[in-house]
Every structure is written in structure tokens, then in C-alpha cells.
TORDRENTI-419231 format. One line per 2 residues: number of its first residue (from 1); for each residue z, x negated, y of C-alpha. Coordinates in Angstrom, 2 decimals. Each point is the difference from the previous one (the first is absolute). Layout:
NUM = Z:X:Y; ... .
This chain:
1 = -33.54:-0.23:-43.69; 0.55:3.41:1.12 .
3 = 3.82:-0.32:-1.01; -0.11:-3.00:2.35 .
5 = -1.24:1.88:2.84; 2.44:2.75:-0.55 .
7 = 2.51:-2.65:0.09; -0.85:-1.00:3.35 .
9 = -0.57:2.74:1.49; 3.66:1.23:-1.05 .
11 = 1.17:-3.06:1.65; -1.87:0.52:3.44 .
13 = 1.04:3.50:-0.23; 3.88:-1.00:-0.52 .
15 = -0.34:-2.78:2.55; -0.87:2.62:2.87 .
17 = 2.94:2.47:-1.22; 2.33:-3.09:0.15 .
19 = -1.75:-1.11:3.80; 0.21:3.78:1.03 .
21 = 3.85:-0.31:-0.70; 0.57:-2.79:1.76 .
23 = -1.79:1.12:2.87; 1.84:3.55:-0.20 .
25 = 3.27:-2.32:-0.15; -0.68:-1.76:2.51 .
27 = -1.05:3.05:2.51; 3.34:1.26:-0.76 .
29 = 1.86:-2.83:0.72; -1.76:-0.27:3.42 .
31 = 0.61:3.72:0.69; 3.64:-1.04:-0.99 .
33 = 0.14:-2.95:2.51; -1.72:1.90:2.69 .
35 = 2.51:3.31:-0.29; 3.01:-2.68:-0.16 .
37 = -1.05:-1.95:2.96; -0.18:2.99:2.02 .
39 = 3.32:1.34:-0.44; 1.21:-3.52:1.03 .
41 = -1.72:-0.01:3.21; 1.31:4.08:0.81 .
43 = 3.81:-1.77:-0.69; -1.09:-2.67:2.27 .
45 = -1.13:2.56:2.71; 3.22:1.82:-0.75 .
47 = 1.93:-3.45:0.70; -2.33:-0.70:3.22 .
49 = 0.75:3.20:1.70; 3.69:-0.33:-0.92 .
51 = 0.75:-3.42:1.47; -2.84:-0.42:2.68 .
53 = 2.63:1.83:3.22; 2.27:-2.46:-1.25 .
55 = -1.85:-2.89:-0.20; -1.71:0.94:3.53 .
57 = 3.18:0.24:1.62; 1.34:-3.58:-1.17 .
59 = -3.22:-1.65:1.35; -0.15:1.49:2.87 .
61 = 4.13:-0.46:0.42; -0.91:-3.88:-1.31 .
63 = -2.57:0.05:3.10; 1.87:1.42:2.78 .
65 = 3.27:-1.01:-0.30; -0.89:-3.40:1.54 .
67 = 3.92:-1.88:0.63; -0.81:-4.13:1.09 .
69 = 1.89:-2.31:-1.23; -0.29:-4.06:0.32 .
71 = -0.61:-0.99:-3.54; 2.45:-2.10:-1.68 .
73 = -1.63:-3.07:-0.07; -1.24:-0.55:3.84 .
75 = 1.79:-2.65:1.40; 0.80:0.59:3.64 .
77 = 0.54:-3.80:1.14; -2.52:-1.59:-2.50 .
């Protein structure tokens, strides 16, 4: 009986070594995910403050550069 409860308790004991790896992997994984997404974002800041005059300028050019013209399809005598 006593060989029994050693038994188990070597079990339990390698059950929370294998659940304190897992959690260890996946804290590093996150950590991983986290660093990664944040060097995304700074190149997307970098890309931002690189095209954002340019993409001001062909709004507001889109904007105020107003020229009428009659559309193609109205029909002057019905």
C-alpha cells in the first residue's frame, strides 16, 4: 500500500512539473507575441509618418480642385 501511495504521489508530483512547463511555454510564447506585435505597430508608425503629408495633400488637392463637368449620361433634350 505504501508503494501505491508513492506511486501516486510521483505522478501528481510529475503532473505539476509537466503543467509548470506548459505554463512557462506558454508565458514565453505570449512574451514572444507581445514583443513581435510591437515592433509591427513602431513600422506602422514609421509608415504613418512617412506617407501621411502625402496622403493629406491628395485629399485636400481631391477636395479643392473642384472642375464641373455635365456627366456623360444627362440628356439635354430628354
Amino acid at each position: 500500500m505504501a508503494s501505491q501511495s508513492q506511486g501516486i504521489q510521483q505522478l501528481l508530483q510529475a503532473e505539476k512539473r509537466a503543467a509548470e512547463k506548459v505554463s512557462e511555454a506558454r508565458k514565453r510564447k505570449n512574451r514572444r507575441l507581445k514583443q513581435e506585435t510591437q515592433e509591427k505597430m513602431t513600422i506602422l508608425q514609421a509608415y504613418f509618418q512617412q506617407n501621411r503629408e502625402e496622403v493629406l495633400d491628395n485629399l485636400l488637392a481631391f477636395v479643392c480642385d473642384i472642375r464641373p463637368e455635365i456627366h456623360e449620361n444627362y440628356r439635354i433634350n430628354g
